[in-house]
Structures are given as structure tokens and as C-alpha cells.
Backbone as a printed PyTorch tensor [residue, N CA C, xyz], in Angstrom:
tensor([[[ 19.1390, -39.3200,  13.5090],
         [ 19.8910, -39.3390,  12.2750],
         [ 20.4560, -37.9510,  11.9630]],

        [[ 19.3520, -37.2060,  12.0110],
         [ 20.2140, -35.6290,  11.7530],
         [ 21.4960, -35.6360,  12.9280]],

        [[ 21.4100, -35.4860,  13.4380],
         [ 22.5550, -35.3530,  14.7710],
         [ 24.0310, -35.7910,  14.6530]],

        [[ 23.5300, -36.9430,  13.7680],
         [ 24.8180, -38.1620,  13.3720],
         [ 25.3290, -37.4090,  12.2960]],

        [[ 24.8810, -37.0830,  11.4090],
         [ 24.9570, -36.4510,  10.2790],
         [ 25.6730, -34.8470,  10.4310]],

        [[ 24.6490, -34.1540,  11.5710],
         [ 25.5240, -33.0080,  11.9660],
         [ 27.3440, -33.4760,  12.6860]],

        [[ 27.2560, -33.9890,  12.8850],
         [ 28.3220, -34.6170,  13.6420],
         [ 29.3240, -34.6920,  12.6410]],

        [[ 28.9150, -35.6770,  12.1840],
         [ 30.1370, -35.9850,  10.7260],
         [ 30.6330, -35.2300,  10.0090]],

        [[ 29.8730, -34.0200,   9.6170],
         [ 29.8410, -32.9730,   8.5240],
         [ 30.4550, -32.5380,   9.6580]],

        [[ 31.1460, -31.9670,  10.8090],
         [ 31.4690, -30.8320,  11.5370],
         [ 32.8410, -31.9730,  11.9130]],

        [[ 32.8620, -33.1120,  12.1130],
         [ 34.4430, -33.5960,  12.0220],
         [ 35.0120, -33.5450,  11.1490]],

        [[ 34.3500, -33.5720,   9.6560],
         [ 35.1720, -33.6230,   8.2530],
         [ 35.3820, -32.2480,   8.3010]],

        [[ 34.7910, -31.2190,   8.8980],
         [ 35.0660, -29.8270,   8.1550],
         [ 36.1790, -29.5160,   9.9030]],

        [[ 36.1370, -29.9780,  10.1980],
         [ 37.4470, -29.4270,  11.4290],
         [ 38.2250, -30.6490,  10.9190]],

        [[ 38.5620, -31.3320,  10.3350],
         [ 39.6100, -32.0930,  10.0800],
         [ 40.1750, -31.2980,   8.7180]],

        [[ 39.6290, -30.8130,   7.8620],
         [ 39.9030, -29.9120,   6.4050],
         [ 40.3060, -29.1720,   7.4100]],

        [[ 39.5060, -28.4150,   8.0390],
         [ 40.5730, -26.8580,   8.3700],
         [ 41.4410, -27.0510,   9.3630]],

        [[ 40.9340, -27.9850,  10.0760],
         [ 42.8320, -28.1800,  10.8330],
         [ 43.8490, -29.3000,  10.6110]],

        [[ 43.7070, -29.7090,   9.3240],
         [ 44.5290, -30.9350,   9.6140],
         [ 46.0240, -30.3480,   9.0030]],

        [[ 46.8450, -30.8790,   8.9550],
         [ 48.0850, -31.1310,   8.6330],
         [ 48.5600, -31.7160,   7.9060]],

        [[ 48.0070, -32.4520,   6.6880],
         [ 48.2970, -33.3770,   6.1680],
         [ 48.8550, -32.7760,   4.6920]],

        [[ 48.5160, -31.9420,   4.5060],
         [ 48.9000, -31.0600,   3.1450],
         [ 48.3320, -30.7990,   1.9950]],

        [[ 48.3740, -29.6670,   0.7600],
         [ 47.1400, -29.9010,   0.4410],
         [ 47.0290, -31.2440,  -0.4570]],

        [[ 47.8610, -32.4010,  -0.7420],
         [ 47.3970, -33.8670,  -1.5340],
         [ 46.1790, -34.1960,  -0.4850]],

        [[ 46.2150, -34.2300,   0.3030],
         [ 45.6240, -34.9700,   1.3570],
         [ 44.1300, -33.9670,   1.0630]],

        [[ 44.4390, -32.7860,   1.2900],
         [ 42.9530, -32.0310,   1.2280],
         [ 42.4220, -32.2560,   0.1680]],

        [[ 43.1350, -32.2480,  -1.2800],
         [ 42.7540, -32.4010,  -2.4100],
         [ 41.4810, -33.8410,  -2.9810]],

        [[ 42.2970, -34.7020,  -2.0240],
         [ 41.8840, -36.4810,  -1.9690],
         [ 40.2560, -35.6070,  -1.5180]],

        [[ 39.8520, -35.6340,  -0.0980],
         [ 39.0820, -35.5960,   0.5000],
         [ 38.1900, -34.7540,  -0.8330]],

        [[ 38.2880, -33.0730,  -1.0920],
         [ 37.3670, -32.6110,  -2.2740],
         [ 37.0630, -33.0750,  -3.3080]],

        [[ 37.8380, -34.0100,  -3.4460],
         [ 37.6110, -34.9750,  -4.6880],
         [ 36.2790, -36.1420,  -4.2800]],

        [[ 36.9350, -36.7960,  -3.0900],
         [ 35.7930, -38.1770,  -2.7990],
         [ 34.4000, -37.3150,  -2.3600]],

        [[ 34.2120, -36.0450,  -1.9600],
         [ 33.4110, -35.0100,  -1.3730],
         [ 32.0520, -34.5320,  -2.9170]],

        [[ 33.1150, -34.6590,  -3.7000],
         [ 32.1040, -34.2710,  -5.1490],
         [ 31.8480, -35.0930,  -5.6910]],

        [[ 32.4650, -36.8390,  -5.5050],
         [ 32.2880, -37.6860,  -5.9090],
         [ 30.8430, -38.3520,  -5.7160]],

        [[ 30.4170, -38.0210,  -4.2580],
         [ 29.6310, -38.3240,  -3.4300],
         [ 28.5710, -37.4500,  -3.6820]],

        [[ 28.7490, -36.0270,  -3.7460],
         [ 27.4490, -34.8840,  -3.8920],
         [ 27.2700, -35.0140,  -5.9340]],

        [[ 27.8830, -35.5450,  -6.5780],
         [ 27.2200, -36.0570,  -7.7010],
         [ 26.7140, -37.2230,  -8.0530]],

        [[ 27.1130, -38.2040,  -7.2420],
         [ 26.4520, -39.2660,  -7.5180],
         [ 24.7080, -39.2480,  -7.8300]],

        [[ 24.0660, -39.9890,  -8.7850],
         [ 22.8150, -39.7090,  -8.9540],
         [ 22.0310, -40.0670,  -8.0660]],

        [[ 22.3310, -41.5620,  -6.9960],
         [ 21.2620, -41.6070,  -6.0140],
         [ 21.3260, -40.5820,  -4.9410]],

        [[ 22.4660, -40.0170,  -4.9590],
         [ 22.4390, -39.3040,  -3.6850],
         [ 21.7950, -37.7300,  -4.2850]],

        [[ 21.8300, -37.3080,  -5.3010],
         [ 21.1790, -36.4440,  -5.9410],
         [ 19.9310, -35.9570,  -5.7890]],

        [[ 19.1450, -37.5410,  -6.1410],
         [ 17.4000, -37.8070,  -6.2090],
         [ 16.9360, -38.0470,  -4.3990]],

        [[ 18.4460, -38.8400,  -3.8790],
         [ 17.4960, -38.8760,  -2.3320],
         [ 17.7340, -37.1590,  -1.9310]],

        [[ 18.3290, -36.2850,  -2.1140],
         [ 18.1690, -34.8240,  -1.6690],
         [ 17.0850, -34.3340,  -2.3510]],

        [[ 16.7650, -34.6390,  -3.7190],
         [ 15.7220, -33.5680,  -4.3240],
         [ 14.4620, -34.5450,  -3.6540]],

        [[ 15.0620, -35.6880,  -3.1280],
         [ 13.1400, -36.3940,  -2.2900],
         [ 12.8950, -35.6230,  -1.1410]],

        [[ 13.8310, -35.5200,  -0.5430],
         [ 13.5610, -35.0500,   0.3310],
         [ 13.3920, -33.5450,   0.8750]],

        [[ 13.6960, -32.6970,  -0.6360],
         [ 13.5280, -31.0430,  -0.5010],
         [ 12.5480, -30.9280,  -1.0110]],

        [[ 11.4170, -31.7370,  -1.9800],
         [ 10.1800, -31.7830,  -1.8960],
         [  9.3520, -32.1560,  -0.4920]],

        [[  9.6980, -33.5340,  -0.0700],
         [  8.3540, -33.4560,   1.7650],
         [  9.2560, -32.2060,   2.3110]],

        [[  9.6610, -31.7250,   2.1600],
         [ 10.1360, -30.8620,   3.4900],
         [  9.0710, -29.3210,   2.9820]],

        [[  9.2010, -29.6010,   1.2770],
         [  8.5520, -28.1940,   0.5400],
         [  7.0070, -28.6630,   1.5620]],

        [[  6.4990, -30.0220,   0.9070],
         [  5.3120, -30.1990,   1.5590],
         [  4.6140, -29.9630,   2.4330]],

        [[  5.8650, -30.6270,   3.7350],
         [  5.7160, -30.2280,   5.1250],
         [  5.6470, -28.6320,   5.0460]],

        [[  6.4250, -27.5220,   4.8280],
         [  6.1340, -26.5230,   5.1190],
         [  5.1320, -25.7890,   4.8230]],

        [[  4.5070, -26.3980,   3.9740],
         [  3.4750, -25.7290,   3.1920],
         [  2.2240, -25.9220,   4.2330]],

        [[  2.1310, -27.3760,   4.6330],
         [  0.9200, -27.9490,   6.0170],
         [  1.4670, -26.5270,   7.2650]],

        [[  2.4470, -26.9610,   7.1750],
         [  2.8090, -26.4010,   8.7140],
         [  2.6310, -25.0670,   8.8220]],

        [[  2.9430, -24.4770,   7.6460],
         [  2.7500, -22.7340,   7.4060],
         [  0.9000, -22.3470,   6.9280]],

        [[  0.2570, -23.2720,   6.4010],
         [ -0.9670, -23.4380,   6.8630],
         [ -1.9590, -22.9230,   8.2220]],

        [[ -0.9300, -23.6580,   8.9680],
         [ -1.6710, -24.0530,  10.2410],
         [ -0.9460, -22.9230,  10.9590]],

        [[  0.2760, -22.2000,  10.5950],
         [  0.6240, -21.3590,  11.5780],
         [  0.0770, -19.8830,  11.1630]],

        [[  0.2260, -20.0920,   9.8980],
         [  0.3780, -18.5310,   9.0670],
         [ -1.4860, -17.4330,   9.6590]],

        [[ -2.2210, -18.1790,  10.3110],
         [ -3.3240, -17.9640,  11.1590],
         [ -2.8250, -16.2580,  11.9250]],

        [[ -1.6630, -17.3460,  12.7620],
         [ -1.4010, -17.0730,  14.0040],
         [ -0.2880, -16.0330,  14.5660]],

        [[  0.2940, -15.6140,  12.7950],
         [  1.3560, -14.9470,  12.3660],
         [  1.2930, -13.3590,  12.4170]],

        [[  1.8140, -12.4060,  13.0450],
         [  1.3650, -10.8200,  12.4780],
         [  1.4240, -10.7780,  11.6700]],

        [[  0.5800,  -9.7210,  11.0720],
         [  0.5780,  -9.2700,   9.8190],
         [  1.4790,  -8.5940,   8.7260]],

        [[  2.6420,  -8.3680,   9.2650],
         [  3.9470,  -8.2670,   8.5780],
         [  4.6490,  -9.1900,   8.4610]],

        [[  4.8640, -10.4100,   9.2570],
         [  5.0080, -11.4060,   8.5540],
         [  4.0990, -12.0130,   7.5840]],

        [[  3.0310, -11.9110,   7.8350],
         [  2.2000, -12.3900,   6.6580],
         [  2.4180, -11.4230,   5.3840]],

        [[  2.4690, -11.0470,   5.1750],
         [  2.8350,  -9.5860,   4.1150],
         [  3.8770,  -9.7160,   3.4870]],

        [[  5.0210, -10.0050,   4.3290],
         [  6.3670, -10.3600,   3.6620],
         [  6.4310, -11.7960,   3.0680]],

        [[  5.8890, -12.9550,   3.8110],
         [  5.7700, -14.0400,   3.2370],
         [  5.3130, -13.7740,   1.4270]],

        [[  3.9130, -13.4660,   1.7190],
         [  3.4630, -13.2630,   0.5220],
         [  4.1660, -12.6710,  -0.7150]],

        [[  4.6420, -11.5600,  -0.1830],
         [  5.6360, -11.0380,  -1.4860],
         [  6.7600, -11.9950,  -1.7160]],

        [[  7.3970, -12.6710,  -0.4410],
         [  8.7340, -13.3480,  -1.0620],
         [  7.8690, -14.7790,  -2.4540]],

        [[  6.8400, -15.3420,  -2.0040],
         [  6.5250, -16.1780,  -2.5260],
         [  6.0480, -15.3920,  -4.1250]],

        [[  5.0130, -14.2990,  -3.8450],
         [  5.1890, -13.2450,  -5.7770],
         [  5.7830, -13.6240,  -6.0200]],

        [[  7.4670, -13.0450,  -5.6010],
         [  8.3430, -12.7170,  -6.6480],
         [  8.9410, -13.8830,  -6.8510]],

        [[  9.3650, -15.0350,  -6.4160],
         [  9.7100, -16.0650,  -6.3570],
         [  9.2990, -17.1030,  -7.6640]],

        [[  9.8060, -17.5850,  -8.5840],
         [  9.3520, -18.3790,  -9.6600],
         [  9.7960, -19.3660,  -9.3780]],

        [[  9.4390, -20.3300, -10.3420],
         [  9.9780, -21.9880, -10.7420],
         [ 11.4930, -21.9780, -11.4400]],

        [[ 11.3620, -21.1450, -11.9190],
         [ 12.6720, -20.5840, -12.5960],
         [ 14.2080, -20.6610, -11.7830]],

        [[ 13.3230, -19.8570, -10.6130],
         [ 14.4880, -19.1460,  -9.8380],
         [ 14.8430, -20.2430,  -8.9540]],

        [[ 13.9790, -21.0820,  -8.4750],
         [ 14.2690, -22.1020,  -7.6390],
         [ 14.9500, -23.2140,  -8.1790]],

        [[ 16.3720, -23.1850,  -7.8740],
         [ 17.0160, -24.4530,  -8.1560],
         [ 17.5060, -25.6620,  -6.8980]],

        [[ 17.2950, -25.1730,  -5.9230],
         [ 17.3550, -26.3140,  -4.7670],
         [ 16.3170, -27.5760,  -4.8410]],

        [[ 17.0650, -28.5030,  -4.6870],
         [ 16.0020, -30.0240,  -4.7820],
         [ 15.8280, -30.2330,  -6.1310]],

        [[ 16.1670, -29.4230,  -7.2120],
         [ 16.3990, -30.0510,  -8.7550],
         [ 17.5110, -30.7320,  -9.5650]],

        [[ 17.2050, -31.4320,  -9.8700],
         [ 18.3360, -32.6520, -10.7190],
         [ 18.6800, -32.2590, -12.0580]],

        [[ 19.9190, -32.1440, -12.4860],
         [ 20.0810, -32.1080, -13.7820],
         [ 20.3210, -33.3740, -14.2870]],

        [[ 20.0890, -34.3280, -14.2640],
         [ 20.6430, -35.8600, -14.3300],
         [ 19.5740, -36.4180, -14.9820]]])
């Protein structure tokens, strides 16, 4: 599925930057483009899925962060300090 997905997103964005069609035509496409990235289900299935992924990393960095030098471990730690709830707006809904 990712693959398909990479795929698509890389024909729509070489069809925007090379097409010919003018900008009505580009205009159409940014339009149905925000139509789509606001819709509310498609909203909540991104913020579902930027939570398991928070999840997953959290297991996975678990199990690695062992095995990690100690400057990466060091830097992790501080990015996560300074880092709030605040500041994090990826995977949140205003809806």
C-alpha cells in the first residue's frame, strides 16, 4: 500500500510540475487536493494513524535505545525535554 501511494503522490506532483495545461487546470487539481486533505475522515484516519506509528516508535525505540551510543541517547533525550504537547501539532484535529 505505501508504494501505491508513493506512486500516486509522485505522478500527481510530476503532472503539476510538468504539465501544460495552464494554471485553470493547476488551480482545479489544488482545489480537489485541499478538498481531500480537509475532509474530516481523512483527517481522523491520519491523526489514527500518527498515533500507532507514535506507539510503534515508542516499543521500537525501547528495544533499540539499549543498543544506541550514548550521544544519541543524550540527544534523544533533550529533543524529547524540550519538546511539549503544545508544540506538537502533527496527528491533531481541529474538527
Amino acid at each position: 500500500m505505501r508504494y501505491r501511494l508513493t506512486f500516486i503522490t509522485g505522478v500527481a506532483v510530476g503532472y503539476v510540475l510538468g504539465a501544460r495545461a495552464g494554471r485553470e487546470r493547476y488551480e482545479q487539481l489544488r482545489k480537489a487536493a485541499q478538498g481531500v486533505a480537509q475532509n474530516p475522515a481523512v483527517r481522523n484516519s491520519v491523526e489514527a494513524v500518527g498515533l500507532q506509528g507514535r506507539a510503534l516508535a515508542g516499543k521500537v525505540g525501547a528495544k533499540v535505545g539499549d543498543r544506541l551510543p550514548g550521544s544519541v541517547t543524550d540527544r534523544v533525550r533533550h529533543l524529547r525535554e524540550r519538546a511539549t504537547a503544545e508544540d506538537d501539532e502533527w496527528g491533531t484535529s481541529n474538527t
